[in-house]
N, C-alpha and C positions, 0 to 999 in steps of 0.2 A: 275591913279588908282594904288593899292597897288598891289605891287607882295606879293599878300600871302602867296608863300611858306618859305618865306625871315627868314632865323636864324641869331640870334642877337650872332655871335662871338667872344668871347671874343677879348676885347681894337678893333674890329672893328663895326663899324655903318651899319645896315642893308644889309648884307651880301646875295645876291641870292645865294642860293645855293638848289636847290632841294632835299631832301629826298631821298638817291642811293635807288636801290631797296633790298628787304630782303629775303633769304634762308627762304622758304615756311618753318612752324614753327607751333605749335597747342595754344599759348599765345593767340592767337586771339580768337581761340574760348575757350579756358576755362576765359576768360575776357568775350565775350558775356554770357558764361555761369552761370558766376556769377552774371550778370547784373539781367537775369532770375532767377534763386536764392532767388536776393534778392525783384524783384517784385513778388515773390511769398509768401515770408514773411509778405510783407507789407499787403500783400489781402488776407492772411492762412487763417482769418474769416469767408470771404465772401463763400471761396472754401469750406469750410464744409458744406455750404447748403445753393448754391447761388439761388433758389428758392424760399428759406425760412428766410433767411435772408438779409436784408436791413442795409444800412450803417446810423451810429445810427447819424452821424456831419451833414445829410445832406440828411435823406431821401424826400424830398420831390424831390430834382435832381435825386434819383436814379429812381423815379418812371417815371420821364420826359422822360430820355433815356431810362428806359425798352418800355414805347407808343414808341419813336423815332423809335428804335429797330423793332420791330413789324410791325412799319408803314414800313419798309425795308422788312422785310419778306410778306406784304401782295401785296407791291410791286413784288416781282420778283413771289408767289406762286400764285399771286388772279389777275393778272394784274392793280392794282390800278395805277393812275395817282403819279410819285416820287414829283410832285412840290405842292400838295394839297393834302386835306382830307376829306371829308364829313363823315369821321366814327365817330368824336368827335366834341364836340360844334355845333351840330347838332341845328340850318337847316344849321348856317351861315358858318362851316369847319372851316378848318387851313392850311394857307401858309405854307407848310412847307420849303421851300425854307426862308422864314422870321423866321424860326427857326434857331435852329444851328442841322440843319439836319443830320447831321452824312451820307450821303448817300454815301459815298466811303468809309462807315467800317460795315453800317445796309446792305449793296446790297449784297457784296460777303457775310459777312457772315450769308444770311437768311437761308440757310438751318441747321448751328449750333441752331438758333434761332427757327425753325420751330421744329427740333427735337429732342432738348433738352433744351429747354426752353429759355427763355427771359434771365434768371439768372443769367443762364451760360454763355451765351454772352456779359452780362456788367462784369463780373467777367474777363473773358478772354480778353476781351478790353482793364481796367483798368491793369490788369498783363502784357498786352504784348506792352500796348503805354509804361508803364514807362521804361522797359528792350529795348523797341524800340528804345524810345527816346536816351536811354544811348549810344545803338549800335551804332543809325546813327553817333551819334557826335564823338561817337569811331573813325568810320571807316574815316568819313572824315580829325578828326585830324590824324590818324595814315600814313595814305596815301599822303595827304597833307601839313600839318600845322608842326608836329614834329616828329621828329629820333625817340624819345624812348616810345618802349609800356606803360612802367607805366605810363609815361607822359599823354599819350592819354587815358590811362584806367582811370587814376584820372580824366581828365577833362571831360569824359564823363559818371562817375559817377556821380560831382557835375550834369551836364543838366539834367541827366536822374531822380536824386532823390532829388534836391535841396529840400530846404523845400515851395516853390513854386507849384514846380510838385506834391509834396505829400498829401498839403493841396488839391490842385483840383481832387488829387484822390478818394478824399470824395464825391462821386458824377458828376464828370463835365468830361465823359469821354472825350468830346471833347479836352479841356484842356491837358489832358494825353499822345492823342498822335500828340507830334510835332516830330514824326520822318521824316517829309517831308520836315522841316524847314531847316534843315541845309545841305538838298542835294539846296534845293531853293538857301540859301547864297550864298553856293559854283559856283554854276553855273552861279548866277550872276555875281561874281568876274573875274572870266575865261569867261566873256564877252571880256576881256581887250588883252584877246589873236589872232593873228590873225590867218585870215581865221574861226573865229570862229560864226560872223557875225549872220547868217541864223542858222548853225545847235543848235549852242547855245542859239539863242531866241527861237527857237521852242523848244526843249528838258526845257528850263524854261517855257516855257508855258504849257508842260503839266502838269509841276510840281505846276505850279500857280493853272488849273484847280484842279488838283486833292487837293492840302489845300482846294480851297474854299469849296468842299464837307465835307470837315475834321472840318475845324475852321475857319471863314472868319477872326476872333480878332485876330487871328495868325499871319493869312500873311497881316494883315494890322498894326499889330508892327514891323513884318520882315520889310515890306515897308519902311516903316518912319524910323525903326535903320540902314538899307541901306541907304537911304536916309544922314542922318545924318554925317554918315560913309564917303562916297565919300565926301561931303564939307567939313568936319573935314581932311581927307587924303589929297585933296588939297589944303587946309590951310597948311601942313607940308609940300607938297613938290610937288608944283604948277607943276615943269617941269615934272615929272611922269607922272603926271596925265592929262598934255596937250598934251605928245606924244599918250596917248591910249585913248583921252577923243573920237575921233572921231568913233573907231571901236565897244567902249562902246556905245554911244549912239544908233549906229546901232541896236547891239543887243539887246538894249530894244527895240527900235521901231518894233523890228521883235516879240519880246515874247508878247509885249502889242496890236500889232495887231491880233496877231493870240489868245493871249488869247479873247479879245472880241468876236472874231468872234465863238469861243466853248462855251464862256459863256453869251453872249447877251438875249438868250431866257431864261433862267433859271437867271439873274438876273433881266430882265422884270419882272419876275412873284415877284420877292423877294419885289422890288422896287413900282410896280405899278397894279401888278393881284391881284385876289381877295383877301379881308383881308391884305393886306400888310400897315402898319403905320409906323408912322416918330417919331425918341427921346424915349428916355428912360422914366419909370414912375417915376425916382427919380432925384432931380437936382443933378449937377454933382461934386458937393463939399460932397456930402453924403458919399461914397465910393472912401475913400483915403488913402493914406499911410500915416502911422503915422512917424514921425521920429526916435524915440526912437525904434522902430520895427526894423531899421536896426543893430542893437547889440544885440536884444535880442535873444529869442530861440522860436519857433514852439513849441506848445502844441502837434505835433506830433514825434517832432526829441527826441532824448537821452538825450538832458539835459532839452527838455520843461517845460515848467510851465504853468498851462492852465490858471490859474486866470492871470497871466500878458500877457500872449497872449490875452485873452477876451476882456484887457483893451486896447489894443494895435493894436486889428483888428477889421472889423465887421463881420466876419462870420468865422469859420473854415477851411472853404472852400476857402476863400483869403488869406491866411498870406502868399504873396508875396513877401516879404523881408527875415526876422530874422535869420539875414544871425550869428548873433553872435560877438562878441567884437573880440575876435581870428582871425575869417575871415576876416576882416574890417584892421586887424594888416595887414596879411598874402598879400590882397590886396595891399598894401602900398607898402610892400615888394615884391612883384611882379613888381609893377609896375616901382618900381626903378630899378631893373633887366633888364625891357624890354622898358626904356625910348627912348634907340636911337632905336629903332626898330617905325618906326612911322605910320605900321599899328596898331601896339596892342594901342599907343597915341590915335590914331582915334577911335578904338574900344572904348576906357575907354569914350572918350568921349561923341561918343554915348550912352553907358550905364548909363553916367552921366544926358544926358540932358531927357533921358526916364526916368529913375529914378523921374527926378524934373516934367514932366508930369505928374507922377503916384501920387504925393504929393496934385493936385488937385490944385482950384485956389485960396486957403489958405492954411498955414503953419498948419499943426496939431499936437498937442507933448502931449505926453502923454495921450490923446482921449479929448483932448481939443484945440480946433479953436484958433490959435492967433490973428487973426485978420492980418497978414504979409501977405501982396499979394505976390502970383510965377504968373510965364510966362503962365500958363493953361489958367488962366481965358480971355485969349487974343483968345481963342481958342475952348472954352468950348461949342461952341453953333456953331460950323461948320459941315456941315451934314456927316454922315457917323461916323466922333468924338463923334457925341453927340450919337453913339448907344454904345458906350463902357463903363464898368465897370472900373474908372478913374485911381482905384488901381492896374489892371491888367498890365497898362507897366512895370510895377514892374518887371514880368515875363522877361521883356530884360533883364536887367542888372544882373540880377538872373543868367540867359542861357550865360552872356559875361564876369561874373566870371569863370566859371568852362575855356571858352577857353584859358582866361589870365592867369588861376593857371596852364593850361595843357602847356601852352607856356613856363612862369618860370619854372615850374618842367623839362621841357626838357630843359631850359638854366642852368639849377642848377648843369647838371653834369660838366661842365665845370668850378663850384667854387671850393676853394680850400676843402679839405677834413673837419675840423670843421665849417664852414659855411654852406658844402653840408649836413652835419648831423645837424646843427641847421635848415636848411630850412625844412628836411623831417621833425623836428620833429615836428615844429612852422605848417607845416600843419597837421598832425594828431590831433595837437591839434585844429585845428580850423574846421578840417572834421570830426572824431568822432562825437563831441557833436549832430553835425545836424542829422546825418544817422537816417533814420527814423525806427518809431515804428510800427506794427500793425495797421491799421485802425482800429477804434472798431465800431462794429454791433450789431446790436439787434433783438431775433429773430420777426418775423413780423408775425400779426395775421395770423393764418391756414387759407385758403379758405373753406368756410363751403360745403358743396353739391351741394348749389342752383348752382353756380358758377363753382365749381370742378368739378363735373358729366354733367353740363350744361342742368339743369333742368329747367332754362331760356327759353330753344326754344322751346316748344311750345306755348310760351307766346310771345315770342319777335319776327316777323317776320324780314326781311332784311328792311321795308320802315319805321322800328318806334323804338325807344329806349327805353332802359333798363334806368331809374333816379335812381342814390342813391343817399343814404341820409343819413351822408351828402354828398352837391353835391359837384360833381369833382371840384375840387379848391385846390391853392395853399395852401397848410398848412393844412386849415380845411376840405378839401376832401384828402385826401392821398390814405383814402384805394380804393376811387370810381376809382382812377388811376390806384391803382396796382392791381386789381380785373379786370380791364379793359386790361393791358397792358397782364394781364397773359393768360388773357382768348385767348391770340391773336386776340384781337377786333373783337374777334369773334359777338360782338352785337355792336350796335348805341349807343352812348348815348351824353348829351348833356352835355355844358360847358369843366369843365377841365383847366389841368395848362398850357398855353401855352405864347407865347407873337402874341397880338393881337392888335385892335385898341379899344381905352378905348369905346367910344359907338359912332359906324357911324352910320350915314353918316357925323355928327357936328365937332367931338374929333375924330382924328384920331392918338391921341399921343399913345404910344406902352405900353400896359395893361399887366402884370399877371394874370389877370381873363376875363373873358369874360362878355359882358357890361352887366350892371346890371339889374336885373327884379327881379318882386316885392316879388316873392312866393322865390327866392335864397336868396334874401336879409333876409325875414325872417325867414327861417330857419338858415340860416349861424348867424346872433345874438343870436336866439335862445337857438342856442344849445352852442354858443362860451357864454353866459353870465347866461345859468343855468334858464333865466326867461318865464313864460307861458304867452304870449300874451294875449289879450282881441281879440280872435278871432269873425269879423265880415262878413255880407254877401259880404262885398266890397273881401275881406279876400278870403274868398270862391270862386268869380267869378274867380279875380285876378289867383288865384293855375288854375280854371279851364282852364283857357286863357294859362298862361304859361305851362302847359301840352300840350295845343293844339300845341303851337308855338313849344313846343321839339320833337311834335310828339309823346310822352310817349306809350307803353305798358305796363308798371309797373311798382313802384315804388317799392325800396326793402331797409329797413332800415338794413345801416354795425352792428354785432355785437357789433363792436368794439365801436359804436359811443357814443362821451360823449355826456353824458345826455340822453343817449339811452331812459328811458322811457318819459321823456319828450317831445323827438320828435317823437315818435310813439302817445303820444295824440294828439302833434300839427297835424301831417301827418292824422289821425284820424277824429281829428274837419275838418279840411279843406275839407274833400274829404268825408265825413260824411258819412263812412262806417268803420268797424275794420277791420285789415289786416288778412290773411292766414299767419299761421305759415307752412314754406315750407321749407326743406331743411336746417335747419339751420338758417334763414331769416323768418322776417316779412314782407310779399309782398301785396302789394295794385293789384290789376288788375284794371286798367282805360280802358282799353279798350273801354266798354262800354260808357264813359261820353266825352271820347277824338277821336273826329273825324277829323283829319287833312285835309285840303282841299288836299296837295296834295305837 
């Protein structure tokens, strides 16, 4: 196993020498304090009216985490159950353990959430995972890895803002904060130490439990780039790594038994409790890195460009690479710096073969399929692999650049005077461009009265729900989500954005909607294609049957919704009655025609 703390000496070969200790100094924290700084830049939007505004790359994720959010606060204020839900997708619930539950960032902070809104708490999530992220990797390289502050302040600025981190700041707080990831590395590597056996597998295992709460996609790339790492290190230098292979392997068996034993019940539930499904609902060549993406630039960094970003990603929210031509230089140069050093060899390595994961199992250039097969497709359909979004390992190599520039940058003072000024400047120029921009937001419809004053309860009891329309769904329900999330689930309702099984008990493959029924289906065409049905009795039962099945108390059409009057006729014909204008809202009362057994 590699002695991490190893500096690359000049004219000598991996030199142990630890990092002496430093004259207590305040670099550290005005280095943390800029990291916050500048995740407060990136989120300035949000913080003007995180209630009221929603992130415009990606609202349909920020609505997911604001419910996530909530389901945290009904947890610790309402005693709700942390691993399920019966408050949405009402009868059948939500695993939330088969989400990306956030419950070691929704638990503590439910009371910001209880008493200052849902808003505020993805706002200060996303500001404090990316300044998090940058700290932790700070504090480990500074302590650890290299001699010199800047060194470490640089490479934990790349982890903390790469254009990776910032694309998933659009939504995916989970994504946001890996500042758990790099105390996990560290303590796996200081497996290698003795006497470290027992207290080092436990102190890793709590840090395992506590990701899987955070990000399960996390620590299951940390896994595999560890993985990697160790065979690649003893590739370079077999006798290292067979004097400590024994005390290493110890302290896994110690963190992987005690981690099962904290986490067995709570990944039961994810794996095999109610609502829990197998695969993703897209194959796994959909969601891939492009090649050309690795030179390019982030539609959110300084020199982006959104039209070749578009071309180049599929969402906002991924552009895992676009690390820039400069970087890609700088990396080169880096790595010729720290070739005899054959942890950082190993590192690259891993970052390399993640890299060629994340490419999928074809070659894609320029947002077109070559038809070139990579190594994925050997792999593509192994369980647990097949839950991941294929472009996201990307995310390694992203996070094992910043440690290899932080590593050069600490070998660079030891170049001669014009090479140590080419090297700072050849990085500026390859870090500038990426430093990110602003997220941009848009402000999100007002909540009308019905909802705001919660003029719903006398209508909506605790055993039946509140239906909009449209109904809670990815994309085409947004506002039924954030009407829901804000209200603090304060009421029932049915459907929603979540991942579930596409329709049990037959298809248990992992859905973004909840299975399908007749009266969702046709309002969701409806209103998405502008056209007025030929409403029949079949028509009529049908709504009446899925009402029953949601349990409904009232149906309440969003201001906001396209095609609004159109689906106030459909809603209309079906239930063949006109609505109450209430509060800002058109509300049906079913009460009366929907009697749920129970």
């Amino acid at each position: 196993m590699p002695a991490v703390e190893e500096q690359v000496v000049a004219g000598q070969p991996d030199v142990v020498e630890p990092a002496p200790p430093r004259p207590r100094d305040r670099s550290g924290l005005w280095g943390l304090l800029s990291y916050l700084a500048l995740a407060v830049l990136v989120t300035i939007q949000l913080w003007t009216d995180p209630n009221g505004r929603v992130l415009s790359s990606n609202d349909d994720d920020h609505g997911f985490f604001m419910v996530l959010l909530t389901h945290g606060e009904r947890v610790v204020f309402h005693g709700q159950n942390p691993f399920f839900t019966d408050r949405f997708n009402v009868p059948d619930g939500v695993n939330m353990m088969a989400q990306t539950s956030v419950l070691a960032l929704s638990l503590p902070l439910a009371p910001l959430t209880h008493f200052l809104g849902v808003g505020f708490t993805v706002v200060a999530l996303i500001t404090l995972g990316l300044a998090g992220t940058a700290g932790a990797w700070w504090w480990v390289l500074s302590r650890h890895l290299v001699r010199s502050r800047p060194a470490a302040w640089l490479g934990g600025l790349w982890c903390g803002f790469a254009p990776a981190m910032v694309s998933h700041a659009s939504g995916h707080v989970n994504f946001v904060a890996e500042f758990v990831v790099p105390f996990i590395v560290w303590q796996v590597l200081r497996l290698r130490e003795p006497g470290r056996a027992v207290r080092g597998g436990l102190i890793l295992a709590l840090l395992i439990v506590l990701q899987v709460f955070i990000n399960e996609e996390s620590l299951l790339f940390t896994a595999l780039t560890l993985l990697v790492f160790v065979v690649a290190y003893a590739c370079f230098d077999f006798s290292a790594a067979r004097q400590v292979a024994r005390r290493f392997g110890a302290g896994l068996a110690v963190a992987a038994g005690a981690s099962l034993v904290l986490l067995g019940y709570p990944l039961w539930w994810q794996f095999a409790g109610p609502q829990s499904y197998h695969g993703q609902p897209f194959e796994p060549g959909k969601f891939v890195t492009d090649l050309l993406s690795l030179g390019a630039y982030a539609r959110q960094s300084l020199a982006g460009n959104v039209a070749l970003a578009r071309e180049l990603t599929v969402s906002p929210t991924e552009e895992n690479t676009f690390w820039g031509v400069p970087m890609l230089v700088m990396l080169v140069v880096a790595m010729r710096m720290l070739w005899r050093n054959a942890a950082a060899r190993a590192a690259f390595v891993a970052g390399v073969v993640l890299l060629l994961m994340s490419m999928g199992p074809e070659l894609r250039v320029a947002g077109h399929d070559t038809g070139i097969p990579l190594p994925f497709a050997l792999i593509a359909h192994v369980p647990v692999i097949d839950l991941v979004s294929v472009t996201r390992f990307a995310m390694v190599p992203a996070t094992i650049i910043g440690v290899l520039i932080a590593l050069a940058a600490d070998r660079a003072g030891l170049l001669p005077h014009r090479r140590r000024v080419a090297f700072w400047i050849g990085m500026a120029l390859a870090v500038v461009p990426v430093l990110p921009k602003p997220l941009p937001t848009v402000e999100a419809s007002p909540l009308p009265p019905f909802i705001a004053q919660r003029m719903w309860e006398p209508y909506v009891p605790d055993d039946r729900t509140l239906v909009t329309v449209p109904m809670p769904e990815v994309t085409t329900g947004r506002t039924g989500m954030r009407w829901f999330a804000l209200s603090g689930q304060g009421y029932k309702t049915p459907r929603g954005y979540f991942m579930g099984p596409a329709d049990p008990p037959g298809n248990r493959t992992g859905s973004w909607n909840a299975a399908p029924r007749p009266t969702s289906d046709l309002l969701r065409i409806a209103g998405a294609y502008g056209r007025m049905p030929v409403l029949t009795d079949a028509d009529r039962r049908a709504a009446t049957a899925d009402l029953t099945y949601w349990r409904a108390a009232v149906v309440v059409l969003t201001p906001d919704a396209p095609n609004h009057d159109l689906l106030e006729t459909i809603v209309t014909g079906l239930l063949g009655r006109a609505p109450q204008q209430l509060g800002g809202v058109a509300m049906w009362d079913v009460r009366d025609i929907v009697h749920p057994a129970g």
